[in-house]
VMD Tcl script that draws the C-alpha trace (Angstrom):
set ca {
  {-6.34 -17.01 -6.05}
  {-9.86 -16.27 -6.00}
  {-10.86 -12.85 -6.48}
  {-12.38 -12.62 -2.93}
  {-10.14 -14.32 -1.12}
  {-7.54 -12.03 -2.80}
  {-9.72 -9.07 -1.52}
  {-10.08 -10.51 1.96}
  {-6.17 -10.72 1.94}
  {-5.42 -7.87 0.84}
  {-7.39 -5.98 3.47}
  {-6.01 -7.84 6.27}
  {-2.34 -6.96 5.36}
  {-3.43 -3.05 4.83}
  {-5.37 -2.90 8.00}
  {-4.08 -1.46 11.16}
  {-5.09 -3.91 13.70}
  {-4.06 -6.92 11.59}
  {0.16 -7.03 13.13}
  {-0.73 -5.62 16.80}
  {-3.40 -8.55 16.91}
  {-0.64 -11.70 15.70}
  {1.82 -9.62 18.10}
  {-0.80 -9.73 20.93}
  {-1.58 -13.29 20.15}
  {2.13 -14.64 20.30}
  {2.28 -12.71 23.66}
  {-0.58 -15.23 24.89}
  {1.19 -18.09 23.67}
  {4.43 -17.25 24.75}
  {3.21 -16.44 28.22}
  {1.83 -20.03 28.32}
  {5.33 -21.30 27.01}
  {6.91 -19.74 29.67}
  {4.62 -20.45 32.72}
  {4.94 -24.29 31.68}
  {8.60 -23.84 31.54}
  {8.78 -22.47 35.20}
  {6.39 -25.06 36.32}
  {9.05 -28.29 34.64}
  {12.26 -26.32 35.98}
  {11.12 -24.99 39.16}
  {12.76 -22.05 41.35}
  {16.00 -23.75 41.88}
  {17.95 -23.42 38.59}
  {18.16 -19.56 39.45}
  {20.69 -20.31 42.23}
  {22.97 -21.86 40.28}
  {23.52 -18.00 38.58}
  {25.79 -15.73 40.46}
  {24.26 -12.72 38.39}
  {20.54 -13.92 39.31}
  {18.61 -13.42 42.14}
  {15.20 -15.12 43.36}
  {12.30 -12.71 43.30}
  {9.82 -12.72 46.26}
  {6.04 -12.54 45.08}
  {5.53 -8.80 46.20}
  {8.30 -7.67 44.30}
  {7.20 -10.12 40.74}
  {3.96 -8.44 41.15}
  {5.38 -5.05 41.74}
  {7.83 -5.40 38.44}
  {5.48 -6.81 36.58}
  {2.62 -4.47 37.95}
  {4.60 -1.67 37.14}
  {5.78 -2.68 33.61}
  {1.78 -3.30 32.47}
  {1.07 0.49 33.24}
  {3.79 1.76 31.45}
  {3.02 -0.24 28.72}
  {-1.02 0.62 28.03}
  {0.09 4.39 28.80}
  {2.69 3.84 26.19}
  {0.30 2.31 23.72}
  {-2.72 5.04 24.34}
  {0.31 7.44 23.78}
  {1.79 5.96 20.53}
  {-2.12 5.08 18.94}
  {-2.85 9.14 19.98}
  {0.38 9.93 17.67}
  {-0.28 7.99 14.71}
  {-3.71 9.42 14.84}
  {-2.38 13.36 14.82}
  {-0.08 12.12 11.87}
  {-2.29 10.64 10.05}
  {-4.52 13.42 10.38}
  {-1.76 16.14 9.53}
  {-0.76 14.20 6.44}
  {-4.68 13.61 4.98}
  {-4.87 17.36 5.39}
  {-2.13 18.31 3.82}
  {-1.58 15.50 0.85}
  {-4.76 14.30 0.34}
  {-7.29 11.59 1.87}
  {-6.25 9.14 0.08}
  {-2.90 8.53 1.50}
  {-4.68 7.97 4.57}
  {-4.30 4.30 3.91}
  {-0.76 4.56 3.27}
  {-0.35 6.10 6.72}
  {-2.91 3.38 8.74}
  {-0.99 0.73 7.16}
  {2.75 1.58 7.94}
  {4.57 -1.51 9.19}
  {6.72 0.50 12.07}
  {3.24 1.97 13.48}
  {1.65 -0.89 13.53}
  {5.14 -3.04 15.15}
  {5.51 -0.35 17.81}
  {1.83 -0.50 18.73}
  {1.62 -4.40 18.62}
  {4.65 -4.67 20.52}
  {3.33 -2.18 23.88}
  {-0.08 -4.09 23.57}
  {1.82 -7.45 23.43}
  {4.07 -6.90 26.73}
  {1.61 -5.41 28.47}
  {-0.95 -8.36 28.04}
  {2.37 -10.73 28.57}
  {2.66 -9.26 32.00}
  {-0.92 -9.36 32.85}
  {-1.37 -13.43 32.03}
  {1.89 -13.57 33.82}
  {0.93 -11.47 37.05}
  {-1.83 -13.73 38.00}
  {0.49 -17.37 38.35}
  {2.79 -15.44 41.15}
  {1.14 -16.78 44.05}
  {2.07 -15.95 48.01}
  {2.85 -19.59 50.17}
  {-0.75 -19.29 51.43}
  {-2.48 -18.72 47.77}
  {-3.79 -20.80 45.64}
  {-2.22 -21.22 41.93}
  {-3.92 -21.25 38.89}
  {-6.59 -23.81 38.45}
  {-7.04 -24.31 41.67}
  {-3.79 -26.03 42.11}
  {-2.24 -25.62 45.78}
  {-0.01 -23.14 47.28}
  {2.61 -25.47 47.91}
  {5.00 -22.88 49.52}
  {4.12 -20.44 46.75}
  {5.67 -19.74 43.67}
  {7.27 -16.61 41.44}
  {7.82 -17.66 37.57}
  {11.79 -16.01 37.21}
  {12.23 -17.54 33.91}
  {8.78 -15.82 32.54}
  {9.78 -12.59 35.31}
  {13.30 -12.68 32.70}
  {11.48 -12.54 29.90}
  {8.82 -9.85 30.15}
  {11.82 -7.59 31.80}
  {13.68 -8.42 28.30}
  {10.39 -7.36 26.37}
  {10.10 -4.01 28.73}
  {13.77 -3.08 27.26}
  {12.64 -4.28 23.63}
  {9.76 -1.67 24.58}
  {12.17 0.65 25.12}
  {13.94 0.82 21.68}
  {10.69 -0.07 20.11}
  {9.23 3.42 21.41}
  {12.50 5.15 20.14}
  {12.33 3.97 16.91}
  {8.69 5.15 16.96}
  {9.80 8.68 18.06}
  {12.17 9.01 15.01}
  {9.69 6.60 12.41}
  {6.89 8.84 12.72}
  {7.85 12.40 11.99}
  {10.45 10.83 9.30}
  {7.14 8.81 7.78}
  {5.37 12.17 6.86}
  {8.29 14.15 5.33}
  {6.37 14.88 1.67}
  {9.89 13.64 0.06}
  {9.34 10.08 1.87}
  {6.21 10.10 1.08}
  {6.79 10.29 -2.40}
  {9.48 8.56 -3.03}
  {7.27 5.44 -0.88}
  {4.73 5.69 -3.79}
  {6.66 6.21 -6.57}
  {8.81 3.11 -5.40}
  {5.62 1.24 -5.87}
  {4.87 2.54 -8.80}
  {8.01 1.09 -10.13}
  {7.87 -2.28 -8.69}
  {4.57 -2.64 -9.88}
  {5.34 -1.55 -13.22}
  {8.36 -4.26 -12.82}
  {5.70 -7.02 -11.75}
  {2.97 -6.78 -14.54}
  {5.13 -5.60 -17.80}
  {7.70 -7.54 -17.39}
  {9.21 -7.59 -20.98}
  {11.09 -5.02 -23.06}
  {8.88 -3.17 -25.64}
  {8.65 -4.82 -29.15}
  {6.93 -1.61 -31.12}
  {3.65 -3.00 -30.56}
  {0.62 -1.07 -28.89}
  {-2.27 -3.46 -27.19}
  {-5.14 -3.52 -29.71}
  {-8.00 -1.42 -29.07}
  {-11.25 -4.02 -30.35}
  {-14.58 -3.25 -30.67}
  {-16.66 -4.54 -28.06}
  {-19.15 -7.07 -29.09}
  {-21.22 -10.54 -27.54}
  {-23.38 -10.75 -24.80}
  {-22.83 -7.86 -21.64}
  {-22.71 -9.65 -17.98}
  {-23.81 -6.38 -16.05}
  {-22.86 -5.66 -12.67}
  {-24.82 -6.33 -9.58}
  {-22.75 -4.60 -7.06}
  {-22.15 -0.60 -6.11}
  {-18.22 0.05 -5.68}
  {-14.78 -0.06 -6.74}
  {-13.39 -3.19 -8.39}
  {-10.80 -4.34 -6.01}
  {-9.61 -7.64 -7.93}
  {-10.24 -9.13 -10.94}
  {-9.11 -13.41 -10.88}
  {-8.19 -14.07 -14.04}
  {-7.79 -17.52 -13.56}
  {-11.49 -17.64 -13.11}
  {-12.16 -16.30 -15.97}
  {-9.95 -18.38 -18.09}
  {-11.34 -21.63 -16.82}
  {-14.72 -20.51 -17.34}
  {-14.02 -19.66 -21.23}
  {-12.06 -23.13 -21.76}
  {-14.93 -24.82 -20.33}
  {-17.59 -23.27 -22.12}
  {-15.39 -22.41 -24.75}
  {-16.26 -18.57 -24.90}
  {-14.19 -15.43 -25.65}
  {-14.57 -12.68 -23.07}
  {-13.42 -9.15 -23.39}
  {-13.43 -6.88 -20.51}
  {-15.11 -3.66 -20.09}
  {-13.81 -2.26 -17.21}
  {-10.24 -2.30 -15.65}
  {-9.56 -2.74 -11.84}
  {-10.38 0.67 -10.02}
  {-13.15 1.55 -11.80}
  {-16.62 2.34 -10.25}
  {-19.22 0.28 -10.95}
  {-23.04 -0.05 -10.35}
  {-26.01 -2.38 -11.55}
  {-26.29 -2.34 -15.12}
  {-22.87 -1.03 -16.42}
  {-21.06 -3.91 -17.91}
  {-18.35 -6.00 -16.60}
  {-17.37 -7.90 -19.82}
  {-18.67 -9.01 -22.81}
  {-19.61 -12.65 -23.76}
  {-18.68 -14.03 -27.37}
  {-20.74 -17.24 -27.54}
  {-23.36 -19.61 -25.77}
  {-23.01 -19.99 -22.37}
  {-24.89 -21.32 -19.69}
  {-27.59 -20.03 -17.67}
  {-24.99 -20.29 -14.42}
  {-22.06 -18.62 -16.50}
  {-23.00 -14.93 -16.24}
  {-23.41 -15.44 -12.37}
  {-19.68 -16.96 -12.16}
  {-18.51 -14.54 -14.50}
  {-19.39 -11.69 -11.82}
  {-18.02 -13.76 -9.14}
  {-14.70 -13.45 -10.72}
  {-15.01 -9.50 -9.40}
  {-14.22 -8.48 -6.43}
  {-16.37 -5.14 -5.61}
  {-15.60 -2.73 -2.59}
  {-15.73 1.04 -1.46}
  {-12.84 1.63 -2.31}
  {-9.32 1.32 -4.73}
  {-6.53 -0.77 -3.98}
  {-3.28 -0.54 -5.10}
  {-3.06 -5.30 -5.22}
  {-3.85 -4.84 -9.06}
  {-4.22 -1.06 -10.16}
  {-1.18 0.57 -11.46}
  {-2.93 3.63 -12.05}
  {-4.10 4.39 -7.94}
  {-0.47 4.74 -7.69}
  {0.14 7.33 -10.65}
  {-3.05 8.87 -9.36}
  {-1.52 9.02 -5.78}
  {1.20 11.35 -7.07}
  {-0.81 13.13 -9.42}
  {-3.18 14.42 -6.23}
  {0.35 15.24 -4.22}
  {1.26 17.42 -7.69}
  {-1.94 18.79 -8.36}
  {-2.43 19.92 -4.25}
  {1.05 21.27 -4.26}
  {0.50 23.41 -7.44}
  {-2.78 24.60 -6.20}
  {-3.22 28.42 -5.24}
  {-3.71 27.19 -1.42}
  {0.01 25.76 -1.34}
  {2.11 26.75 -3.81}
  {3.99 24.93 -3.03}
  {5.57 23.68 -6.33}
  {8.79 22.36 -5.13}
  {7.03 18.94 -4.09}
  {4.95 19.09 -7.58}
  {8.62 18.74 -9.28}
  {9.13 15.69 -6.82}
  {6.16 14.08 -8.14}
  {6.86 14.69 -11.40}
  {10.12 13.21 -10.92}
  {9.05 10.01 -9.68}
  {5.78 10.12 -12.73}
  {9.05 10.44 -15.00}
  {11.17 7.51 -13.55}
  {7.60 5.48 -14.25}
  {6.85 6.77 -17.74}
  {10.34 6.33 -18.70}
  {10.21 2.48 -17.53}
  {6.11 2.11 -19.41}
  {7.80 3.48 -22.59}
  {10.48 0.48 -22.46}
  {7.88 -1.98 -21.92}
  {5.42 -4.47 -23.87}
  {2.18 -3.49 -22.50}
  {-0.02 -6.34 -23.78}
  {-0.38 -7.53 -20.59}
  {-3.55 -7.78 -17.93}
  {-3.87 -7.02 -14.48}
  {-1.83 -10.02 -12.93}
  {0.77 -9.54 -15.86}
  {0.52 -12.14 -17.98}
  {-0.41 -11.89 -21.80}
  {-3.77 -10.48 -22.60}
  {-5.97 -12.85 -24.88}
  {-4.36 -15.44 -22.67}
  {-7.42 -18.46 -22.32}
  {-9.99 -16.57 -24.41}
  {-9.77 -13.11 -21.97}
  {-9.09 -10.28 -23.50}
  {-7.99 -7.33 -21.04}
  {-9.29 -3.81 -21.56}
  {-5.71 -2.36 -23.31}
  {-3.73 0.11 -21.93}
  {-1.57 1.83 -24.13}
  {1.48 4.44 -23.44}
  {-1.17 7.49 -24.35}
  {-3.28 5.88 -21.44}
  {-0.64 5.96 -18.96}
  {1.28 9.54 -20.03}
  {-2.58 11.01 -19.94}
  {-3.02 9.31 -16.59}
  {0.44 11.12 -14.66}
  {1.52 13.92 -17.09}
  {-1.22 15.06 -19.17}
  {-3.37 15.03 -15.45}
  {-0.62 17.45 -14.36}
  {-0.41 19.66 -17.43}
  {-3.21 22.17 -16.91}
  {-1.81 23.29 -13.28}
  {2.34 22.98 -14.08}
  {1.09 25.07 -17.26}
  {0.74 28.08 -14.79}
  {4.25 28.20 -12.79}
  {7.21 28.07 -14.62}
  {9.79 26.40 -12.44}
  {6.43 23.61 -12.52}
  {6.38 24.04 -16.16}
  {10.23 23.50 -17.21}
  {10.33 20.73 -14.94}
  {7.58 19.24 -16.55}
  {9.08 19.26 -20.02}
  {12.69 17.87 -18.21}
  {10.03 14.78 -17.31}
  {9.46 14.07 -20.36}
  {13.04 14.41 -22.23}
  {13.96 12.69 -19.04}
  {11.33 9.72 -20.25}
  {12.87 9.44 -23.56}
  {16.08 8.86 -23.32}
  {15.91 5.38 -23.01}
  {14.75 5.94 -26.94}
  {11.40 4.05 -26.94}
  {9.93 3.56 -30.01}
  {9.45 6.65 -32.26}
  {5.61 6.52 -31.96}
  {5.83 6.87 -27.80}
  {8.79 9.53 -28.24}
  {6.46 11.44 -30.53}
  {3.70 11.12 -27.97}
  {6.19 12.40 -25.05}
  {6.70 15.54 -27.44}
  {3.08 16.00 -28.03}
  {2.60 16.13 -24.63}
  {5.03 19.41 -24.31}
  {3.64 21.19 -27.14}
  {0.23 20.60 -25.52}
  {1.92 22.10 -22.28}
  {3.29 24.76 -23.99}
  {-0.19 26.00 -25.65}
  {-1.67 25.39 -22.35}
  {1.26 28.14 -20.86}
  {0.57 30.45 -24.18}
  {-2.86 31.24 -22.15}
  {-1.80 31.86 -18.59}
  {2.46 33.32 -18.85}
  {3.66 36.02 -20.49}
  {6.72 37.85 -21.18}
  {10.26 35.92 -20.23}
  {8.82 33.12 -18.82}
  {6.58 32.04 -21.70}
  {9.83 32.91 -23.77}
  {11.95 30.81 -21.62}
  {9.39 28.15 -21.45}
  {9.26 28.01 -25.09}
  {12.33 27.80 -26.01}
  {13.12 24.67 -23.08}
  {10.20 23.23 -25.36}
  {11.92 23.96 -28.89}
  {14.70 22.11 -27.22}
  {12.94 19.09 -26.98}
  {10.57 18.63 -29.92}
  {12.44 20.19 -31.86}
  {11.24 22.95 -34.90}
  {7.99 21.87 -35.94}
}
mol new
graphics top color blue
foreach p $ca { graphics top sphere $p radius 0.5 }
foreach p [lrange $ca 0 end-1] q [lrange $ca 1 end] { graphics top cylinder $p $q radius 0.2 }
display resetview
């Protein structure tokens, strides 16, 4: 897919609008559905139910009247909610899980399903028409008319209001419990971990090359969002190039820094389609960057350990979830770009990332503040033993140890007394006498 149709897509799905609006439109639709339904049966069918009963035009308008207040006062009420949440949980685990918030499937279904009832009940309201009125466009009275079938439905979507708006009640407070929260990232971390190293580790690290050829600089201020890869193999089979990457999706970019470098001759139009292959916004998405995930629990950690909070209970919970993730990177073949599939693959060569990238990225980002509380500390070097059990390769078990002996010297300087003792010796346990 190209990259900024990828981007465009990607936004749509994460933004908060994007559901209420399809729900809102379907309401439309289905109103017209219904109306033409009423119009081909007529009012007689209803008779022919014992456990129906005609409605009289003040008393649609009066249901349906009444149903369209409650349902915009329900909205206002449910948008004014998801606001208050959203704004408790930026202040208390960081702005950047605002998005996670804004973009939560049962806020955005309980929202899109008030607005859609109540707009079903307004296009509804204004076909119930008294004997002496005239209909819709312009059609005659004709002894008036009261649509039951569409009066049957929007009392059916009132009641799926109903349970909508208690599952709301109980979604929202359970959506900002910090444990939820968590566990909703590091779930994603997994999965996406799953989705672009996809084989078991065979012992080999990607290659770190020098970077050489032509630079094709960027031209945009921002975040890159997507990189199509696709793009950029065509481009090198038709030109026959070799292009090597220079920056990784999520990092920040401005005019002049490179995007990639060029091995070969290329023409004048290549460098242009090269940087069209980039998709550049204001911010980082998680579509193709692993490491706004692990960065996403790092803040939570690093917050929660902070002398503000103290809170280091939820840094362990983070560090639980960075352990489940480092122990499934150690078991994998990491030679693989962005969209998982092989680096080098049609002439590109992803900018590698290694184990040491990824254990720097979630525990060695952690280190320096779980260095400072014990119960942070011990549960930092569990982590780690925790990642090697699947026994990964010798050379990322020996990194997994370096990383407690750099915790450890990083405690020497800030415990003392039992706790660096008992810290030390939790360490000893795991890397053994050196």
């Amino acid at each position: 897919m190209n990259a900024w149709l990828r981007q465009i897509t990607s936004r749509l799905n994460a933004s908060y609008w994007f559901l209420p609006t399809l729900l809102t439109i379907a309401a439309i639709l289905l109103s017209l559905v219904t109306y033409w339904l009423d119009r081909t049966l007529g009012q007689h069918w209803i008779a022919d139910m014992g456990w129906l009963h005609a409605s009289k035009p003040d008393g649609a308008r009066a249901l349906l009247s009444t149903i369209a207040g409650s349902m915009i006062s329900v909205a206002g009420t449910v948008f004014a909610i998801t606001i208050a949440a959203v704004v408790y949980a930026s202040g208390n685990y960081g702005p950047r899980l605002l998005t996670n918030f804004m973009t939560d499937r049962g806020n955005q279904l309980s929202l899109g399903v008030f607005i859609a009832t109540f707009v079903y009940c307004l296009l509804i309201l204004r076909t119930i028409r008294q004997p002496d009125e005239t209909g819709p466009f312009g059609m005659g009275g004709g002894g008036g008319f009261v649509p039951e079938l569409s009066l049957l439905v929007a009392f059916m979507l009132a009641l799926l209001s109903v349970a909508v708006l208690v599952y709301f009640l109980h979604h929202v407070p359970d959506s900002i419990r910090i444990n939820r929260v968590v566990a909703s990232i590091g779930r994603r971390v997994l999965h996406d971990i799953e989705h672009r190293f996809p084989d078991p580790d065979q012992g080999k690290e990607p290659i770190h090359r020098s970077r050489a050829g032509t630079p094709v600089r960027a031209h945009r201020v921002g975040y890159v969002e997507v990189v199509d890869f696709a793009t950029l193999g065509r481009v090198c089979e038709e030109q026959g190039l070799k292009i090597q990457l220079a920056v990784r999706p999520g990092d920040f970019v401005h005019p002049d820094v490179p995007l990639l470098h060029v091995e070969g001759t290329c023409g004048e139009d290549v460098p242009d389609r090269l940087r069209n292959a980039f998709a550049v916004g204001t911010s980082r998405t998680a579509d193709q960057d692993l490491e706004y995930s692990i960065d996403e629990l790092v803040e939570i950690a690093l917050r929660a350990l902070s002398p503000g909070i103290n809170d280091p209970f939820t840094a362990i919970t983070c560090m639980h979830w960075l352990s489940a993730g480092t122990a499934r990177i150690a078991m994998r073949d990491l030679r693989r770009d962005a969209d998982g599939d092989c680096s080098s693959d049609h002439g590109v060569d992803a900018l590698p990332d290694d184990f040491a990238h990824f254990l720097r990225r979630g525990f060695g980002a952690v280190r320096t503040s779980a260095a400072g509380n014990l119960l942070a500390a011990l549960n930092f070097v569990q982590g780690l033993e925790s990642a090697a059990t699947g026994r990964p390769s010798d050379a990322r078990t020996e990194m997994l140890r370096h990383e407690a002996r750099q915790l450890l010297a990083q405690a020497e300087t800030l415990l003392a007394g039992p706790a660096l003792d008992e810290l030390r010796e939790r360490v000893t346990l795991f890397v053994g006498d050196d």
